[in-house]
N, CA and C of each residue as an Amber inpcrd file, in Angstrom:
protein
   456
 156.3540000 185.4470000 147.7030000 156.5410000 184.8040000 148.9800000
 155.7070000 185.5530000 150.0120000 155.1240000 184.7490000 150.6390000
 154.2820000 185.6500000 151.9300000 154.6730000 185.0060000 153.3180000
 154.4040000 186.1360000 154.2780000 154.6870000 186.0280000 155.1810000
 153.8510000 186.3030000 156.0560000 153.9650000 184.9800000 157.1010000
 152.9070000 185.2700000 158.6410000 153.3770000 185.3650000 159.9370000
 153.3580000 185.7790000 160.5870000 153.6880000 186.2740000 161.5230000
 152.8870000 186.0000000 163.0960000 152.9420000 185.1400000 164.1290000
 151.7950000 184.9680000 164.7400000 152.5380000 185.0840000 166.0970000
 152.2010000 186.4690000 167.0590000 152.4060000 186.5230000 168.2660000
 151.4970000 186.4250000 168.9260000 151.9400000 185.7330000 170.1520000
 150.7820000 185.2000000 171.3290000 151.3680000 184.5470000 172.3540000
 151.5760000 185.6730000 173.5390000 151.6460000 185.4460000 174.6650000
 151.7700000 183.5420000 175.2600000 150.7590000 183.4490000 174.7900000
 150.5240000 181.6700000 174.8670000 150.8370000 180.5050000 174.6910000
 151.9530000 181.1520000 173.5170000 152.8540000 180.0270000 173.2040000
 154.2720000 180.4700000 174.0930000 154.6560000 178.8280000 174.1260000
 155.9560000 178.5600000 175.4800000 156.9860000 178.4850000 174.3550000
 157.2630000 178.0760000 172.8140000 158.4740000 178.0470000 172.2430000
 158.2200000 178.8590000 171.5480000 159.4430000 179.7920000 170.5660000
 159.2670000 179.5420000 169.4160000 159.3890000 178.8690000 168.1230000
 158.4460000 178.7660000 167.1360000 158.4580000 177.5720000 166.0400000
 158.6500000 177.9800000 164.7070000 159.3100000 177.9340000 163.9630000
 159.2150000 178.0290000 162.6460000 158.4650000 177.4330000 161.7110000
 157.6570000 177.9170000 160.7000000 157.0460000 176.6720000 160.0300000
 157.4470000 177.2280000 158.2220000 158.0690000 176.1310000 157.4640000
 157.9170000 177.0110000 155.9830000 157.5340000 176.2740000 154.9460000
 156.6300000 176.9940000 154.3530000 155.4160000 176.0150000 153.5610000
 156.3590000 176.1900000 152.2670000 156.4880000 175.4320000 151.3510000
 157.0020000 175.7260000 149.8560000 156.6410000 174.5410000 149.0180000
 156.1580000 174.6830000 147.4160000 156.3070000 173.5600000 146.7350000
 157.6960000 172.9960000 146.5660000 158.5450000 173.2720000 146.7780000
 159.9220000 173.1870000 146.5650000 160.9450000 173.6430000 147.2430000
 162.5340000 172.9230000 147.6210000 163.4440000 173.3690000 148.2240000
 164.3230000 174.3050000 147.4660000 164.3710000 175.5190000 147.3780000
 164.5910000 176.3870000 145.8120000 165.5980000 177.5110000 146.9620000
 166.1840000 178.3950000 146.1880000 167.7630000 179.0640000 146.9880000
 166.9370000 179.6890000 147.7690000 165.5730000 180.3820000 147.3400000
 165.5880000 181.3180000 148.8310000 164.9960000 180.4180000 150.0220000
 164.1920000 179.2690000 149.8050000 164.2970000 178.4670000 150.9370000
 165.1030000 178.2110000 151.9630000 165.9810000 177.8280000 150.8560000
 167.5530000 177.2430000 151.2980000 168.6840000 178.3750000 152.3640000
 168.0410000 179.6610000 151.5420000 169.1700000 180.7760000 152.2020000
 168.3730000 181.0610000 153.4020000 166.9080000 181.1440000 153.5290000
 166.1950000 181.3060000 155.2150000 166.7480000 180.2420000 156.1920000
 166.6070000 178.9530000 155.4230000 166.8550000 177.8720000 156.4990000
 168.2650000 177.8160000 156.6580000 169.1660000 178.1280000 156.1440000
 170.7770000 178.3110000 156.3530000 171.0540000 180.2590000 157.3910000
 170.0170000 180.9070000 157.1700000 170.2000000 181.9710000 157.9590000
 169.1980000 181.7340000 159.2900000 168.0570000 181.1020000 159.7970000
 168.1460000 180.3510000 160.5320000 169.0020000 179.6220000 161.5590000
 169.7250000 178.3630000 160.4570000 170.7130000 178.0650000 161.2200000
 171.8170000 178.6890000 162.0710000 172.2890000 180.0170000 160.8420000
 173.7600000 180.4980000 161.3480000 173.3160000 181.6290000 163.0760000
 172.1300000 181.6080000 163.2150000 171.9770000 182.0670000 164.2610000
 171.8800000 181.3690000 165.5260000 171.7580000 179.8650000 165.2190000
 171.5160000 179.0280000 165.8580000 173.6410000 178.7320000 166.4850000
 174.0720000 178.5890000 165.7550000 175.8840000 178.4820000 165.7620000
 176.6430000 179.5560000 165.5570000 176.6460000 179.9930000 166.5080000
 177.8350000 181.4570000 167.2340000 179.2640000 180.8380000 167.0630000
 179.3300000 179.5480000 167.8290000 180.8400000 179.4490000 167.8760000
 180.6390000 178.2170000 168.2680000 181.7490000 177.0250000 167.5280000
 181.8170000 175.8280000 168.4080000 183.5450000 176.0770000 169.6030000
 183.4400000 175.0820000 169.9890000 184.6000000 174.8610000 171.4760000
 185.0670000 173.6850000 170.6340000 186.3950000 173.8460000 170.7580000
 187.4180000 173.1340000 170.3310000 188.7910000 172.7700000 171.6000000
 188.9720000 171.8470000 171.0990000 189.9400000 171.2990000 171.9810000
 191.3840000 171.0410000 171.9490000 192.4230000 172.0160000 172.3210000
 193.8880000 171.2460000 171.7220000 194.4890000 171.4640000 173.5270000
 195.0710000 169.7880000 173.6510000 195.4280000 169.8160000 175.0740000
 194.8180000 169.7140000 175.7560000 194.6600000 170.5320000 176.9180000
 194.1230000 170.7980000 177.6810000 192.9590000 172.1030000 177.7640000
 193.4230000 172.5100000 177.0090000 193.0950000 173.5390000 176.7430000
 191.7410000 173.8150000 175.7060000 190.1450000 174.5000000 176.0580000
 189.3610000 174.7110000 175.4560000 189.2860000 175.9250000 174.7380000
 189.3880000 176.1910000 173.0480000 189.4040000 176.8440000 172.5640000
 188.2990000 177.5320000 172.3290000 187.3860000 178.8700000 171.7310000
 186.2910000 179.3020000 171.0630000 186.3600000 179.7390000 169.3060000
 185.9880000 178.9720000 168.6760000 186.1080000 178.7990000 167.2780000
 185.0120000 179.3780000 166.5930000 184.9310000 180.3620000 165.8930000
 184.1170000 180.9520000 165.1850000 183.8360000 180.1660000 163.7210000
 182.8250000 179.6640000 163.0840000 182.2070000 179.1820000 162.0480000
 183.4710000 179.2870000 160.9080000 183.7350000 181.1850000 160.6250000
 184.1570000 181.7210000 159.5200000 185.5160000 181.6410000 159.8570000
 186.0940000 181.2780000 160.7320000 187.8350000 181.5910000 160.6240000
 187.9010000 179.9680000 160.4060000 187.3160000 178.8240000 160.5060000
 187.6060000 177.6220000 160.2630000 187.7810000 177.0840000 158.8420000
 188.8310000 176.8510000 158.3420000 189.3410000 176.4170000 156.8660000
 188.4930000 175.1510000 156.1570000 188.5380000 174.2600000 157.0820000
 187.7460000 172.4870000 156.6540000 188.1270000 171.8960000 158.1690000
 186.7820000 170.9030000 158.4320000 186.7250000 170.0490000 159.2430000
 187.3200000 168.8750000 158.7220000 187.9380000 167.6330000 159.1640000
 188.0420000 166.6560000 158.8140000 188.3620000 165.6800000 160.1970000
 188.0090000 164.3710000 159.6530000 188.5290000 163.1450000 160.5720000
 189.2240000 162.4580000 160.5210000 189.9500000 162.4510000 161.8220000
 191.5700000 161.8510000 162.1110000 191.4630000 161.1960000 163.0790000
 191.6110000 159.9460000 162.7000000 191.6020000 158.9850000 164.3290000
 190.1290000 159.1050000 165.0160000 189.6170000 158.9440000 164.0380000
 187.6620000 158.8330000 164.7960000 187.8890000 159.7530000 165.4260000
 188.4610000 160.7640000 165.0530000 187.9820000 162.5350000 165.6600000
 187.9410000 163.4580000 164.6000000 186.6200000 164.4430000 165.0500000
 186.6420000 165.2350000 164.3180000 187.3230000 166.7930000 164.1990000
 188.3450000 167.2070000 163.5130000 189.2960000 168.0570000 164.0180000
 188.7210000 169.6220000 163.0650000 188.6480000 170.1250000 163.8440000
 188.7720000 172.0950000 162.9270000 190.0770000 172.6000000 162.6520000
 190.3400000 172.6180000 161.1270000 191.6170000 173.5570000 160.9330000
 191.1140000 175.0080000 161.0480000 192.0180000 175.7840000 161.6100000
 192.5150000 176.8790000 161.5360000 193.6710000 177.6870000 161.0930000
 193.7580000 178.7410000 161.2100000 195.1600000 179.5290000 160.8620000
 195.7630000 179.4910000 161.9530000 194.9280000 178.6830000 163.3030000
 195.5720000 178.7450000 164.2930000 196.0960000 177.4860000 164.6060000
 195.9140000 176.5200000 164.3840000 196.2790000 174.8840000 164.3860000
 194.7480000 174.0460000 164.2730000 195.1430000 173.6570000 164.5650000
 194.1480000 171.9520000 164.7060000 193.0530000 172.0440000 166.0150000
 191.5640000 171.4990000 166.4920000 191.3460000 171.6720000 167.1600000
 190.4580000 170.5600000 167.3860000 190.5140000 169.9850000 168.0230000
 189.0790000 168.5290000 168.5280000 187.9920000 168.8230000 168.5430000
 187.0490000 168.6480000 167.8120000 185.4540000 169.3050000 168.3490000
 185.0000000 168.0840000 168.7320000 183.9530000 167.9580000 169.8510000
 183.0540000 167.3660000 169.9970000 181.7830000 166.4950000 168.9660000
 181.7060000 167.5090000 168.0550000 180.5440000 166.9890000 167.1490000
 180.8230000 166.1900000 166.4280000 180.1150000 165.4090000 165.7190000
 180.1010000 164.7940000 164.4750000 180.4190000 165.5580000 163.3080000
 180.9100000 164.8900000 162.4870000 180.7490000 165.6590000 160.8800000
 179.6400000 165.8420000 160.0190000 178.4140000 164.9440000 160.3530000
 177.1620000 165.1140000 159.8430000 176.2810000 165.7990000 160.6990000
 176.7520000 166.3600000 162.1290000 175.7850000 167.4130000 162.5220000
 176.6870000 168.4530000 162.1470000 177.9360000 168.5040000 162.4860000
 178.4290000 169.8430000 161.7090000 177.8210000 170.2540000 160.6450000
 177.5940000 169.4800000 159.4930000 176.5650000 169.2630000 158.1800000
 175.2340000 169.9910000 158.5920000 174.7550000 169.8090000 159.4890000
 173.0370000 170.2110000 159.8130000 173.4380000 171.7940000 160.3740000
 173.9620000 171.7410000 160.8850000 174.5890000 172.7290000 161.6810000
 174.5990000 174.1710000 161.0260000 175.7980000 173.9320000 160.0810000
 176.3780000 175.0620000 159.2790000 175.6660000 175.3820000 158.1540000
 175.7740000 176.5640000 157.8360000 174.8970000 177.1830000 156.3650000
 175.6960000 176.3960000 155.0390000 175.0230000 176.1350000 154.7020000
 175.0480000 175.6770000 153.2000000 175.6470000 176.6000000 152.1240000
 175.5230000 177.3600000 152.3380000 176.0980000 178.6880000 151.6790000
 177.4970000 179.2040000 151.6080000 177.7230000 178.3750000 152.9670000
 179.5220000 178.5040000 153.4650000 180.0520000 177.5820000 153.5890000
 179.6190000 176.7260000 153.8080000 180.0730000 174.9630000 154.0130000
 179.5480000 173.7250000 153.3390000 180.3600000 173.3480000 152.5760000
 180.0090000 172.1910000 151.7480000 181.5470000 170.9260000 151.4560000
 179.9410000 170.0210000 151.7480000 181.1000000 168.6150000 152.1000000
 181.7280000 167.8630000 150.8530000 183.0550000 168.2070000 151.1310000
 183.9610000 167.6840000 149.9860000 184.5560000 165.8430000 149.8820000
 184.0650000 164.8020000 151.1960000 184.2500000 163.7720000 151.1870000
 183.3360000 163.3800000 151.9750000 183.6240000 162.2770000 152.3670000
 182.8910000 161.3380000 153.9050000 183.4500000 161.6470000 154.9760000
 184.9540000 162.1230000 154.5750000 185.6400000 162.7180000 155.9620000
 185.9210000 164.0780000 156.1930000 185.2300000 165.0260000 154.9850000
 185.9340000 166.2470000 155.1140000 184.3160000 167.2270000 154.4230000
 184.5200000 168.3370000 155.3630000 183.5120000 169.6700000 155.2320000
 184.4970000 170.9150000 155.0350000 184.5150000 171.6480000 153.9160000
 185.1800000 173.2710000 153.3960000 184.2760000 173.7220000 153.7560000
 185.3480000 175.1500000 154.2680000 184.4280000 176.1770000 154.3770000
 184.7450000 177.1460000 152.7920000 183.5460000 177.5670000 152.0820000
 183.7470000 177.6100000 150.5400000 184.7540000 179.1750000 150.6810000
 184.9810000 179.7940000 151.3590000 185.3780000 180.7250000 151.4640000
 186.8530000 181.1600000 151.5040000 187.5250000 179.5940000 151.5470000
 188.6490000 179.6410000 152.4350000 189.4640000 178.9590000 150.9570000
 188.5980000 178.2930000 150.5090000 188.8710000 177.2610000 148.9480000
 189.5910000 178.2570000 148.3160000 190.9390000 177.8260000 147.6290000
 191.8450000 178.5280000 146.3310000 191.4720000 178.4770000 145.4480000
 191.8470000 176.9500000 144.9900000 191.9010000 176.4460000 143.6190000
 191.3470000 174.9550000 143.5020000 191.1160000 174.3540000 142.5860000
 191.2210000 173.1060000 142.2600000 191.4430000 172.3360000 141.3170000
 192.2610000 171.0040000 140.9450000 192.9740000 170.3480000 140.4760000
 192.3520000 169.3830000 139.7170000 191.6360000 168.8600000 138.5050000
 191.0770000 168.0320000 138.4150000 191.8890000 166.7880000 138.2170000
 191.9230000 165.4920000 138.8790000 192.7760000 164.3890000 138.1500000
 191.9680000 163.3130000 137.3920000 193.1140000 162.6250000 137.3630000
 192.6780000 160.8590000 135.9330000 191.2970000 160.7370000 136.4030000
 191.2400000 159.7990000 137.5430000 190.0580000 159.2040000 138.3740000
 188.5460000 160.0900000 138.3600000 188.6930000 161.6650000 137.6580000
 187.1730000 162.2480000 138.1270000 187.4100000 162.8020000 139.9170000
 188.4290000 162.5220000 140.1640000 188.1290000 163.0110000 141.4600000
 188.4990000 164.7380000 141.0410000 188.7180000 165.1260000 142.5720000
 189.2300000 166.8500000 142.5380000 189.9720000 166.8340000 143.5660000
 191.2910000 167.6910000 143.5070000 192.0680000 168.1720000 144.2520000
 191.3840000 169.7660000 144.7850000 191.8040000 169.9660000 145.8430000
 190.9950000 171.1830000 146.4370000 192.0520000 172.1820000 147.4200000
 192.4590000 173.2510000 146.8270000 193.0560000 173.4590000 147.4880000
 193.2550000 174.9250000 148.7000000 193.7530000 175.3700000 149.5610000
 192.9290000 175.6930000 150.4400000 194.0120000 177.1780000 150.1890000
 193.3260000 178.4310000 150.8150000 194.3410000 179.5360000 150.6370000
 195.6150000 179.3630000 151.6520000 195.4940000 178.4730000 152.8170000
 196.2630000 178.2110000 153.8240000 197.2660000 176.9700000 153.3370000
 197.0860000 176.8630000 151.8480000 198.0290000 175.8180000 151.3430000
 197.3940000 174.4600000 151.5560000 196.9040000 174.1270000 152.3210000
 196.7820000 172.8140000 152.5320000 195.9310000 172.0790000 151.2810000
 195.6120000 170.7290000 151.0890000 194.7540000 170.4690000 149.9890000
 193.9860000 169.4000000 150.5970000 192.8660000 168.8690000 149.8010000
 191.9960000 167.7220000 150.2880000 191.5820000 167.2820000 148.6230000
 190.9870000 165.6120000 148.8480000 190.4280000 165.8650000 147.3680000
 188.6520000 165.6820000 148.4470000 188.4340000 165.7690000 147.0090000
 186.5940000 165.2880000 146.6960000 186.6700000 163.9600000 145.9520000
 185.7310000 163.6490000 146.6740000 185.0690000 162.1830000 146.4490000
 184.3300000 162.1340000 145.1660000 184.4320000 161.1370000 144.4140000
 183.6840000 161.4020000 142.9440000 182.2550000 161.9420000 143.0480000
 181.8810000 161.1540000 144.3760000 180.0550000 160.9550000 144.6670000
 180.0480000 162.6450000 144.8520000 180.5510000 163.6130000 145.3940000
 180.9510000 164.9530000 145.7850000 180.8650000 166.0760000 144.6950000
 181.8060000 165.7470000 143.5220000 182.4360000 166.1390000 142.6900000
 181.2210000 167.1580000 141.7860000 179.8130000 166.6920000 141.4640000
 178.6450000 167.2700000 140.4720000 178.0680000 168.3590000 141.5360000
 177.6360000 168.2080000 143.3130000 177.1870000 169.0510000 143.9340000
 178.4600000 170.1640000 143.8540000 179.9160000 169.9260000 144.1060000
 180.4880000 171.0680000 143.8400000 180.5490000 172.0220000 142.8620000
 180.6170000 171.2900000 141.8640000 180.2330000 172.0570000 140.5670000
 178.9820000 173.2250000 140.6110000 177.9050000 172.3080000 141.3120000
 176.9190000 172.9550000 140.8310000 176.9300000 174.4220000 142.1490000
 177.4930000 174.2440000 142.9670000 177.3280000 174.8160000 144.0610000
 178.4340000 176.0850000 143.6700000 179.8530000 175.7180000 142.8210000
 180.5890000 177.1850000 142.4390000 180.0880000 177.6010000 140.8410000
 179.3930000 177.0240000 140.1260000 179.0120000 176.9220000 139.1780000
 180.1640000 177.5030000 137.8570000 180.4170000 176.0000000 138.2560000
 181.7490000 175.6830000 137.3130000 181.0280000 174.7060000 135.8740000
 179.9320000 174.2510000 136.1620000 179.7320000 174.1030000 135.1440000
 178.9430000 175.3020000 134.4670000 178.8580000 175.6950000 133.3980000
 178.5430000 176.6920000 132.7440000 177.8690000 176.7490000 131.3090000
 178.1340000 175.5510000 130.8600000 177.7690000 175.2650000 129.7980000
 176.0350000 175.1130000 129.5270000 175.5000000 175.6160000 128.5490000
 174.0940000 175.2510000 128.5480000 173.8060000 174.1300000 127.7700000
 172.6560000 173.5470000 128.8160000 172.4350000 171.8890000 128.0800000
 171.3490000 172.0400000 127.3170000 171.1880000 171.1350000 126.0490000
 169.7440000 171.5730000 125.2570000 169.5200000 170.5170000 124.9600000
């Protein structure tokens, strides 16, 4: 991997640029460490009241009532964002989307349940559970690498 480096007074932003034949982990881990510098903390909402929510204390996002809510160990919280910029947002490394309505943070994940249907039960150290969506179900795998088996 090489690296360039180009300072100059002259330029008004800074830009990232990353050349690769391929989107391969260390790509993936620059542009997810990238990001996590980009997201300090989102603001959350319970009441009246504006909360400051750190990335890593958040269990899973999900949507309730066309809102998108942050669990915590502390309750529930309204964010502003979407669930698919939350998606752009957060490192890949720590967060991966377990439905259409729901983003884990992988850190926070117990256990999981497989049932009849191919789906997955998911369950959280804070007790709570969610499943995964079948469409879901092969990126998780591949992402705790639960599958293990070698294919020939």
């Amino acid at each position: 991997m090489k690296l360039v480096l180009n300072i100059d007074r002259t330029f008004t932003d800074t830009k990232i640029t990353i050349e690769s034949p391929e989107l391969d982990k260390n790509v993936q881990d620059i542009i997810d460490f990238i990001h996590k510098t980009d997201i300090e903390f989102l603001v959350g909402k319970r009441g009246e009241m504006q909360h400051i929510l750190k990335p890593e204390e958040i269990h899973y996002f999900h949507t309730e009532k066309e809102q998108v809510m942050a669990v915590t160990k502390n309750g529930s919280f309204t964010l502003k964002e979407k669930l698919y910029e939350l998606e752009a947002l957060l490192p890949s490394n720590e967060f991966i989307r377990l439905s259409k309505s729901v983003i884990a943070n992988l850190h926070e994940l117990s256990r999981f349940e497989a049932s009849f249907n191919g789906t997955l039960c998911v369950y959280f150290k804070s007790g709570a559970k969610e499943y995964v969506s079948r469409t879901y179900v092969p990126m998780i795998k591949e992402v705790l690498k639960l599958n293990r088996r070698k294919v020939e």
